[in-house]
C-alpha positions as CSV (number, residue, x, y, z in Angstrom):
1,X,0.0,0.0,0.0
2,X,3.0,2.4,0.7
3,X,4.0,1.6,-2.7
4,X,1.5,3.1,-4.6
5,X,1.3,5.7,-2.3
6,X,4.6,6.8,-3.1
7,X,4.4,6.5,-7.0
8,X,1.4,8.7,-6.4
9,X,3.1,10.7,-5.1
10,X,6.3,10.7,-7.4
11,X,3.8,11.1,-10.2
12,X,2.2,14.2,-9.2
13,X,5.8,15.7,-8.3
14,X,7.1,14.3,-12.3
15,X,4.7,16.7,-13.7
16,X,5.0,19.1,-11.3
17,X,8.7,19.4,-12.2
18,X,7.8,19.2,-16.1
19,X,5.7,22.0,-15.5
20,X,2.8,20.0,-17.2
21,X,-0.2,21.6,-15.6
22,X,1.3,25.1,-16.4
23,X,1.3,24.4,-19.3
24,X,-1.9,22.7,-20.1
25,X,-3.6,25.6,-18.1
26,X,-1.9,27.9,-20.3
27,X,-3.2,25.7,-23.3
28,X,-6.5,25.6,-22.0
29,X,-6.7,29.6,-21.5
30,X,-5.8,30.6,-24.6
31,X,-8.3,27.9,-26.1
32,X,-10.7,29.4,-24.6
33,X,-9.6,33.0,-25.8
34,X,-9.4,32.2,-29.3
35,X,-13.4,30.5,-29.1
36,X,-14.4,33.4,-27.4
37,X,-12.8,35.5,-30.7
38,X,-14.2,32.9,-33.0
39,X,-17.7,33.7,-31.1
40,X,-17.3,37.7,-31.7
41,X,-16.0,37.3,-35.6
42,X,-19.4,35.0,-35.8
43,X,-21.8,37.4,-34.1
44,X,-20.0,40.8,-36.1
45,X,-19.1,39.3,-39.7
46,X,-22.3,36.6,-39.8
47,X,-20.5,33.8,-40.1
48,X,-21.2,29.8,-40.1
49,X,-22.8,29.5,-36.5
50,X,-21.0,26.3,-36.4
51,X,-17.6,27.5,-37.2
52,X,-17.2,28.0,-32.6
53,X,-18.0,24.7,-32.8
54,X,-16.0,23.5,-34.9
55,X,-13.0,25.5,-33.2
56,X,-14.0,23.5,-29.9
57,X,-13.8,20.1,-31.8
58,X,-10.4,21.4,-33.3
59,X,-8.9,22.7,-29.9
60,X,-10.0,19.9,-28.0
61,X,-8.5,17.4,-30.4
62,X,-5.1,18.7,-29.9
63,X,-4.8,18.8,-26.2
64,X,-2.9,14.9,-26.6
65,X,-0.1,17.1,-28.5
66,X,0.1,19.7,-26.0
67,X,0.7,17.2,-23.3
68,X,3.0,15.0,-24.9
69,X,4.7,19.0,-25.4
70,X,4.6,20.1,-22.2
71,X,5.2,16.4,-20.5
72,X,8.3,15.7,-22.7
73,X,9.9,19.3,-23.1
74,X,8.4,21.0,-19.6
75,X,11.6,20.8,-18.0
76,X,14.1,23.2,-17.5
77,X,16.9,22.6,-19.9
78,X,17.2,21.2,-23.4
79,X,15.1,17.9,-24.6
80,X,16.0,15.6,-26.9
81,X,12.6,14.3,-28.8
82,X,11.9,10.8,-28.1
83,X,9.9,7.9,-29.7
84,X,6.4,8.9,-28.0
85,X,6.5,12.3,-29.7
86,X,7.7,11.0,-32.9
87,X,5.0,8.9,-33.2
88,X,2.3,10.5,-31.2
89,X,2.4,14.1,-32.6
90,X,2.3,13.4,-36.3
91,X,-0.9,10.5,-35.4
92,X,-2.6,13.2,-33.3
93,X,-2.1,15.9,-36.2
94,X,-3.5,13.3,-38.8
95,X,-6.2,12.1,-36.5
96,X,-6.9,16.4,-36.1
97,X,-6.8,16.8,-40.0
98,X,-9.5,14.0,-40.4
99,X,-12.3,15.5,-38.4
């Protein structure tokens, strides 16, 4: 039971050190910025009411690549980019161009 108490713990502290919840909050932010924009240019320029939608499908979809961003290059110091990102970052971007 200590055990997993303590990789708990030493979980929380990893992504605390890699700054990952900074950074997703920042992510989320200006997410949330850029649909409120996307809400404005719809209501002044009569745009596709879909369009914040759509922007909210977009954003969301991309939150995997700004983890794997923030998880793997969070840290003070330079990163070298690893298999996960290799992978996951073009799949996520594909996955992102298909909806």
């Amino acid at each position: 039971m200590k055990n997993n108490k303590s990789k708990k713990i030493s979980l929380i502290k990893d992504l605390m050190e890699r700054r990952v919840p900074q950074i997703i909050g920042i992510y989320l932010t200006v997410s949330w910025g850029i649909i409120q924009f996307i809400i404005w240019l719809v209501g002044e320029f009569m745009l596709s009411p879909y369009l914040p939608q759509f922007a909210f499908v977009l954003l969301l979809s991309l939150l995997p690549t700004a983890y794997l961003l923030a998880y793997f290059h969070g840290r003070p110091g330079r990163d070298k980019w690893v298999r996960t990102e290799k992978i996951g970052i073009p799949l996520n971007l594909i996955f992102t161009l298909i909806i």
